[in-house]
C-alpha positions in Angstrom: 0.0 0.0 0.0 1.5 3.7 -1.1 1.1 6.0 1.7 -0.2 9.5 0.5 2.9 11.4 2.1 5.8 9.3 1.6 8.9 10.4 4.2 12.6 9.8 4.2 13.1 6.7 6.4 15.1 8.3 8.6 12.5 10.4 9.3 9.7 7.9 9.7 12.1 6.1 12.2 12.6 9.4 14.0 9.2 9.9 14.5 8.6 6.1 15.0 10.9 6.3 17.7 10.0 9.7 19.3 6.3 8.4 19.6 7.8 5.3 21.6 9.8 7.2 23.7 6.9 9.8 24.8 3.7 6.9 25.2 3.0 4.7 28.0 5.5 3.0 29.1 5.6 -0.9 29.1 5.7 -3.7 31.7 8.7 -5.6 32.3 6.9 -8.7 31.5 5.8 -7.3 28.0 9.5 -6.4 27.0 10.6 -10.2 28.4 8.2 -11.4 26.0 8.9 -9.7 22.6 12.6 -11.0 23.7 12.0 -14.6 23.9 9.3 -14.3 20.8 12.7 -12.2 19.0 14.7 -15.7 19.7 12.4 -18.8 19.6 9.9 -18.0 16.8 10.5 -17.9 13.5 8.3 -14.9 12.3 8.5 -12.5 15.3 7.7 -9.6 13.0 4.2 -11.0 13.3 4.0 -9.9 17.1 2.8 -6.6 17.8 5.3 -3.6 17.7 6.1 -1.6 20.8 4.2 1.5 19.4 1.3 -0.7 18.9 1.3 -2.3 22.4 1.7 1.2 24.0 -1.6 1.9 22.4 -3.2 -1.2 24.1 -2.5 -0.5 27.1 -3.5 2.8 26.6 -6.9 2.2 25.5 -7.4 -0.9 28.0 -6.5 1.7 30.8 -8.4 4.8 29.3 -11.8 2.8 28.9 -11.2 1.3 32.4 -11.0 -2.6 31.1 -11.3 -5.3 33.7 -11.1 -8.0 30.8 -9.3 -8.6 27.8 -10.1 -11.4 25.2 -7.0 -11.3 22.3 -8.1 -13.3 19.8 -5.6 -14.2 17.3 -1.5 -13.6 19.3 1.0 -15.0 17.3 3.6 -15.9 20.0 1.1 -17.7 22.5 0.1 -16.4 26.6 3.4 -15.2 28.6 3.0 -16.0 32.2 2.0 -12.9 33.5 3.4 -11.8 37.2 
């Protein structure tokens, strides 16, 4: 898909990474499992990206969620502490 305004990729990864820096942080337990998908899956790129998960939690905390059903991970249920 062509994007309508097409950046520099240093730019995009700027920006990418600005946006990162500046949203919710994660939980431990989130960063230990993008790791261990990174080194025993073969497609990790399917997992979410940080940016993405940021925005989870995000929502799940703005709309107050008690329960979440994910339908569909790629790397399986990381034992949650």
């Amino acid at each position: 898909m062509q994007e309508v305004v097409s950046f520099p990729p240093e730019v995009n990864e700027k920006v990418g990474q600005y946006c990162i820096d500046h949203s919710v942080s994660l939980p431990g337990y989130f960063k230990e499992h993008k790791e261990y998908t990174e080194q025993n899956y073969p497609n990790p790129e399917k997992m979410v990206s940080t940016l993405q998960a940021q925005f989870f939690v995000w929502l799940a905390s703005d709309r107050k969620a008690k329960k979440i059903l994910e339908i569909g991970c790629s790397s399986g249920i990381f034992p949650f502490r």
